[in-house]
N, C-alpha and C positions, 0 to 999 in steps of 0.2 A: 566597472565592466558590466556591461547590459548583453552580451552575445556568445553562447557559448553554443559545444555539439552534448548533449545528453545521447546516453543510449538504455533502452530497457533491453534486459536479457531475457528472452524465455525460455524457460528450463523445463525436463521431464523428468524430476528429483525422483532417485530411487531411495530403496531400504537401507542402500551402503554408505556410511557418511563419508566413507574416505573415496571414494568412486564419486560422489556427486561433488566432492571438494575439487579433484583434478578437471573435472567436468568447468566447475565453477572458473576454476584459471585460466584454462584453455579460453574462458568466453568471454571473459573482463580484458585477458591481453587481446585478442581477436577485435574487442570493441576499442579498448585504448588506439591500438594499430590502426584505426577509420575514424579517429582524430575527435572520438571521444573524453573531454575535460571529465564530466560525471557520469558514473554506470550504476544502476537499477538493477538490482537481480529481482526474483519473486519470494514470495512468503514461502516458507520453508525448504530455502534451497539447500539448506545441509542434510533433509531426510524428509519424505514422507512414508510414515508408518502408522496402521493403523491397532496392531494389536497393542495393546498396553504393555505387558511383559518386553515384547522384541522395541518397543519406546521406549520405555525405564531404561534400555542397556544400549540405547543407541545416541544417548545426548552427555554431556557434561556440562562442567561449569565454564563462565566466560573466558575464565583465565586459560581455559586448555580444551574450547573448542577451534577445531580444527576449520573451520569456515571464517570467524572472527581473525587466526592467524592469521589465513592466508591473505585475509581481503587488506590488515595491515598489511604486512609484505608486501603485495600488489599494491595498494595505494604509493608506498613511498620508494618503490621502485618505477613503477611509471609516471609518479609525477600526476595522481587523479583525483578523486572526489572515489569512492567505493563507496556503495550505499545498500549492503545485504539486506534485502525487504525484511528478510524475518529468518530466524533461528531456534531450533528448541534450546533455550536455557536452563540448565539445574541450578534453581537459587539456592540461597543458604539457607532455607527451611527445610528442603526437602522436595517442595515443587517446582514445576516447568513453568518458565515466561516464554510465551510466544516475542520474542525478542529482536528489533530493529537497531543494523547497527549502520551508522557512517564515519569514514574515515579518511582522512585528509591527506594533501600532496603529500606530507611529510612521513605520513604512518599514523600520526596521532587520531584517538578514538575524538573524534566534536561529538557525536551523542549518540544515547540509544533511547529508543522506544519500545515499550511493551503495548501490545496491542491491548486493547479499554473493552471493546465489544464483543464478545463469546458467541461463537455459529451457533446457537442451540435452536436448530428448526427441525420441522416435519414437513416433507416437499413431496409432491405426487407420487409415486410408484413405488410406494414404501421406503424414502430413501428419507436417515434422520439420520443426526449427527448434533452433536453432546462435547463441544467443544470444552464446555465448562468441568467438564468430567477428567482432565486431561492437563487443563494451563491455569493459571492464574492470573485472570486480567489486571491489568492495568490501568492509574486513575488517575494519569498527568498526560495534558495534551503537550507538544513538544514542538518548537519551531526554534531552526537551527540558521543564525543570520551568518554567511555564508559572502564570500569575496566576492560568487559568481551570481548570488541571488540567497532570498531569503526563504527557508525551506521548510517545509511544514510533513509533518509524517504522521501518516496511517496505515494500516493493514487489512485488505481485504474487506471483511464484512462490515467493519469501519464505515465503508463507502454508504453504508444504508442510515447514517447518523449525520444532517447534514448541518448539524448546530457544530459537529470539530472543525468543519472544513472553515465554518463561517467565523470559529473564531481565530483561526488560525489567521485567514483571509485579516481580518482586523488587527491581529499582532503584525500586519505588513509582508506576507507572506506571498510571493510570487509566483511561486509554483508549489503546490502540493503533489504527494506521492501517494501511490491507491498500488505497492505490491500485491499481489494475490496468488490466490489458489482456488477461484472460483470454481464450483462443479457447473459440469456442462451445461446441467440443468437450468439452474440461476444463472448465468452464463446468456446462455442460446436468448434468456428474454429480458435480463435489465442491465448485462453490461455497456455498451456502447451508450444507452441511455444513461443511468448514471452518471458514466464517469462525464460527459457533454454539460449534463447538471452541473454537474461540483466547479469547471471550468467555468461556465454561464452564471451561474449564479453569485462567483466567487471574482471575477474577472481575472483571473490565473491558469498560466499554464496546469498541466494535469500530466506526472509521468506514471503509468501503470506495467511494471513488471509483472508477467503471467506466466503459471504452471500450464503445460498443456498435453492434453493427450491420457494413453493409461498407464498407469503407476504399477509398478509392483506388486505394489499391495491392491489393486483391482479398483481403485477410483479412480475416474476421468472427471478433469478438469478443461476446462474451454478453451484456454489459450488466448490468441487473440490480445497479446499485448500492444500497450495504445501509447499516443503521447498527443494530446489536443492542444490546442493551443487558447487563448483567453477568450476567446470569441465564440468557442464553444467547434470547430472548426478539427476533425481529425486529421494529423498531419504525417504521421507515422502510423504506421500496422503492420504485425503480422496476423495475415488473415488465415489466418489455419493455426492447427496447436501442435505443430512440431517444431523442435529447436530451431530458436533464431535470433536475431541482435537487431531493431531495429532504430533508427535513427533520424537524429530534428536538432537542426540549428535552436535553438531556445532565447530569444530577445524579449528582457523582462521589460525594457522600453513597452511592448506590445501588451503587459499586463496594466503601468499606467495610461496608457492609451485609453482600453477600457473602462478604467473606471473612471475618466474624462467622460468618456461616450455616455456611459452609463453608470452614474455617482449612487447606485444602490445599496452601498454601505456607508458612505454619509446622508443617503437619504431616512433610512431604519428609524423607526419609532416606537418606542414603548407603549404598550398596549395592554390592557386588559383581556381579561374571557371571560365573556355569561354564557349559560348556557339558558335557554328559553321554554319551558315546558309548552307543549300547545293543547292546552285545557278542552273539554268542552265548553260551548256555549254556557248551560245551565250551570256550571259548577264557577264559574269566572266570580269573584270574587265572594265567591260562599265560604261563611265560618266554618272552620273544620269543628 
């Protein structure tokens, strides 16, 4: 099969996990029903919280979080591909995986990913965030070969590491997935750029499920969920950041094509790095 309908879903995950889970249902059936095969939710569609206390008491473990059930349920009830961009996780240490789950026509878990790259930045207007403070990243890249295509998963700030996508792209990967929860901020000036990259660079579709709008807990994120296609070519959007389901025939034919066009992963070369000091004049090849 080379042609299927993907949808990203954009959400505006609140504090309540059981209120953003019925949320979650209503929009995975909503997208099955517009003849969605695969569905995209965004990074932390079971909750976004920012105090630590009200997070500790707002997640569980895999076996008995209520987003992971549902999206089984829903997968082998409708007959889909469910692809939760991201979940908080309680492992069995004690800490939270920022955790990617997909799940097949039948209900069966094909794989999860914990997201590898920790948000820890400082961005204009006093606005910093310490993601590492919070999850425990992850240090296995993941690509899940797939009936409909062969699927490569990320999360969010992921998107700013462009050696996962390249190696995914080389494990045969069709389309890759860029979930998020971007803040407005990084948002408003390297989303749409980015994710065009990861496509272009990659010759691969690109599906990106987005958080959008304000939260509960008082952060605004961009919205503005995408789906390009290998040519680098936006084919879906919602262009604003309130709830929506947008939608793309997806022909991985169109990702060999690509790299017919442009053979930039069999063309790759191993390379060194100098770096060159630029001396002065007089000192050029003076005994220390």
């Amino acid at each position: 099969m080379t042609m299927f309908k993907a949808a990203a879903i954009q959400m505006r995950s609140g504090t309540d996990v059981g209120r953003n889970a019925m949320e979650f249902e209503r929009m995975v059936r909503e997208a099955a029903d517009q003849g969605a095969r695969y569905v995209q939710t965004p990074e932390m569609t079971g909750a976004i919280v920012r105090d630590r206390e009200a997070r500790a008491a707002a997640f569980t473990t895999e076996d008995r979080d209520p987003i992971a059930g549902a999206a089984a349920r829903l997968s082998a009830e409708l007959g889909i591909f469910v692809h939760v961009g991201s979940t908080a996780i309680l492992r069995s240490d004690g800490k939270l995986a920022n955790r990617a789950f997909l799940f097949g026509p039948d209900g069966r878990l094909i794989a999860t990913y914990d997201k590898i790259h920790m948000f820890d930045v400082d961005l204009d207007k006093g606005e910093s965030w310490r993601e590492s403070s919070a999850y425990e990243p992850g240090d296995r890249s993941v690509v899940a070969d797939l009936p409909i295509a062969r699927l490569g998963f990320a999360i969010c700030y992921d998107l700013r590491f462009p050696q996962l996508f390249r190696a995914q792209a080389l494990a045969g990967a069709s389309v890759l997935t860029v979930p998020a929860a971007f803040t407005r901020q990084t948002g408003e000036a390297h989303w749409h750029v980015l994710l065009r990259a990861r496509a272009i660079e990659n010759g691969a579709w690109v599906v990106a499920a987005a958080q959008g709008g304000r939260h509960e807990d008082g952060r605004e994120t961009y919205g503005h969920s995408l789906i390009v296609d290998p040519w680098g070519r936006i084919v879906a959007e919602a262009d604003h950041d309130e709830p929506a389901i947008v939608l793309a025939d997806i022909d991985t034919e169109a990702s060999a094509a690509a790299h017919r066009k442009i053979p930039n992963l069999k063309n790759a070369r191993d390379f060194t790095s100098e770096v060159i000091a630029d001396e002065p004049a007089g000192l050029r090849g003076a005994a220390s």
